[in-house]
C-alpha positions in Angstrom: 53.8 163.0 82.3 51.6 160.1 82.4 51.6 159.7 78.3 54.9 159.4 77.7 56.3 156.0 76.2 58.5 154.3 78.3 62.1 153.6 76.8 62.0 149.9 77.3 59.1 149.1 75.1 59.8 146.3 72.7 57.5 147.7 70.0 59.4 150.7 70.1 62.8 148.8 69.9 61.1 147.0 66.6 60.1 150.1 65.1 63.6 152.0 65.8 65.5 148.8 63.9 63.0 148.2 61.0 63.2 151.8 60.1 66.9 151.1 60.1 66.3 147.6 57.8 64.0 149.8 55.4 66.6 152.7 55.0 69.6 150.3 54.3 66.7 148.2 51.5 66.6 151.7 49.9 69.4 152.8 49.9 71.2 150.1 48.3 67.8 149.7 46.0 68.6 153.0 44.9 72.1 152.6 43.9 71.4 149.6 42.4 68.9 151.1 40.2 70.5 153.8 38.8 73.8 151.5 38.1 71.5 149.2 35.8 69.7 152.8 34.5 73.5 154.1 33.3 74.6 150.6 32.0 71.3 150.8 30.2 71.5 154.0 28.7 75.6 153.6 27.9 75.0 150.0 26.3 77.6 149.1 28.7 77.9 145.0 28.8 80.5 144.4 31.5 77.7 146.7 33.6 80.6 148.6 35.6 78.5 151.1 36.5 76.5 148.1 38.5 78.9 146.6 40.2 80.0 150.3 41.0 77.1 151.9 42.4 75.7 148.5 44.4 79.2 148.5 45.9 79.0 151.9 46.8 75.5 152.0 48.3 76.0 149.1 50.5 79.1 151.0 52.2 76.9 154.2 52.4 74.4 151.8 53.9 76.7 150.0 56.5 77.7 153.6 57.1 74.5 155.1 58.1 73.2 151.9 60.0 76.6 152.2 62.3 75.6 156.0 63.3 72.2 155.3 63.9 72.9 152.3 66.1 75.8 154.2 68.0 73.4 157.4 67.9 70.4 154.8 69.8 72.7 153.2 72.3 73.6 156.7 73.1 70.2 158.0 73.4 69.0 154.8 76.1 72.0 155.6 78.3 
């Protein structure tokens, strides 16, 4: 099949890896969000719920960035 992309193309390589950059960005965006959101709403000053949730979605982050990389270095095998 003449219109298939080959494997080795470095516009394909930047794609696969900012995908992965944009996911971690939102993922840890999110969390961060929603800890200033419950701070907000509980008038909490030492913003726990902050440090909490940003801490939380950057391991959830590191987490899903490790799969996807092992699942890609897999798939070019």
């Amino acid at each position: 099949m003449p219109n298939q992309p080959k494997k080795n193309n470095p516009l394909n390589s930047y794609a696969k890896y900012s995908s992965i950059a944009i996911q971690m960005f939102a993922i840890i965006g999110i969390g961060s969000f929603l800890g200033i959101k419950i701070d907000a709403h509980y008038a909490n000053e030492n913003n726990l719920w902050t440090i909490i949730l940003s801490l939380t979605s950057t391991v959830v982050a590191v987490f899903f960035v490790i799969r996807r990389i092992i699942a890609n270095s897999k798939d070019d095998k």
